[in-house]
N, C-alpha and C positions, 0 to 999 in steps of 0.2 A: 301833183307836185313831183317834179323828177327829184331822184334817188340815186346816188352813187354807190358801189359797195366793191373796194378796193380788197385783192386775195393776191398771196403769195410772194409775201413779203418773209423774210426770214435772214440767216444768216449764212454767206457763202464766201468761199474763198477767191481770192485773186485769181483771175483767171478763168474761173469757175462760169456757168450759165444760169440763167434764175428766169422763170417768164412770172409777168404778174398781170390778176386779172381785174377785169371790171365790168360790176352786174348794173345795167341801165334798166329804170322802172318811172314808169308815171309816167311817161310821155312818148311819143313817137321817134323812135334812135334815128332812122332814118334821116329826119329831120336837124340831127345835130351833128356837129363838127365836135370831135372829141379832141383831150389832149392829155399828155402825163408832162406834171413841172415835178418838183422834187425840193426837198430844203435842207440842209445839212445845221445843225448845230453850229447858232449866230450867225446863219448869216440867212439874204432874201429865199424867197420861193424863185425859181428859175424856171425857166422851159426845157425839156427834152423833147420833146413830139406831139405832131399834130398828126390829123389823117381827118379827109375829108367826107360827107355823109356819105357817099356809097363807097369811099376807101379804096375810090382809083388814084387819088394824090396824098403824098406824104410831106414831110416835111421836119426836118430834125435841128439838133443846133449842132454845131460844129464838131463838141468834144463826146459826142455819140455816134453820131455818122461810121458806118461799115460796121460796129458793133450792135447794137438798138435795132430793133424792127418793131412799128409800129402797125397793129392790124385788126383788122375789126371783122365781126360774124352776125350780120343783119337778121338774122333768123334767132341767133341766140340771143340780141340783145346786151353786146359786151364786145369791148375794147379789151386786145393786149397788149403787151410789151417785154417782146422779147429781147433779155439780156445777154450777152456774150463778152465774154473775153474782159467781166467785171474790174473793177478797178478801186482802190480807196477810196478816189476821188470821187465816185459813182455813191457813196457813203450816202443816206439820208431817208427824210421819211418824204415818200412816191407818192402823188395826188391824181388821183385824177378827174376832168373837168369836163363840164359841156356845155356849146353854145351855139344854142338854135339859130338855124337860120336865115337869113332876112325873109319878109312876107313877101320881098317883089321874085317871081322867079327867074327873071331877067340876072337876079345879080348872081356871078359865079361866086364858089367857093374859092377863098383866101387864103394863104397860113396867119393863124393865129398864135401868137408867143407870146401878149402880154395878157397878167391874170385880169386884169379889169376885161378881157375880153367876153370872159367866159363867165355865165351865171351863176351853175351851179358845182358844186364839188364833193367830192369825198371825204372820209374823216382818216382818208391816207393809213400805206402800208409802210411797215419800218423796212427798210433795205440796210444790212449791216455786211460789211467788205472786209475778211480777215486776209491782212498779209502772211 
């Protein structure tokens, strides 16, 4: 059974940089498309980034873009995400996800942003943004 295990959540200032991490276990990483979505107090889980199984394609949402770097380390078994140039807005608790994939290996990798894509997840790290 794959395993999520989300680190380096804490509390940082405006402006400030934060990276956080994610330990993949039970199954073969290689084989998964990772992703970090994020959910702030009432409101949905949202997307920030994907990155594809060997982590030569990215893929972010709009209001991360130039700040966020999304990247992976196939030996270690773990997705990052690195933060910069934090924001309030960036406020919430950080997830992250994975989702194998397909058996044919004709089909290329995707971006994937919505969470029905993704099997499994993490029990999320708190990201807190002081002005």
């Amino acid at each position: 059974q794959v395993q999520l295990l989300e680190s380096g959540g804490g509390l940082e200032q405006a402006g400030g940089s934060r990276r956080l991490s994610c330990a993949f276990s039970g199954g073969t990483f290689n084989n998964y498309g990772m992703g970090w979505f994020r959910q702030a107090p009432g409101k949905e889980r949202e997307f920030v980034a994907t990155i594809s199984w060997g982590g030569g394609s990215t893929y972010y949402t709009d209001s991360v873009k130039g700040r966020f770097t999304i990247s992976r380390d196939n030996a270690k078994n773990t997705v990052y995400l690195q933060m910069n140039n934090l924001k309030a807005e960036d406020a919430g608790v950080y997830y992250c996800a994975a989702s194998e994939r397909d058996a044919d290996p004709a089909v290329s990798w995707y971006p994937q942003w919505r969470v029905h894509e993704y099997e499994y997840w993490g029990q999320g790290t708190q990201v807190t943004v002081s002005s």
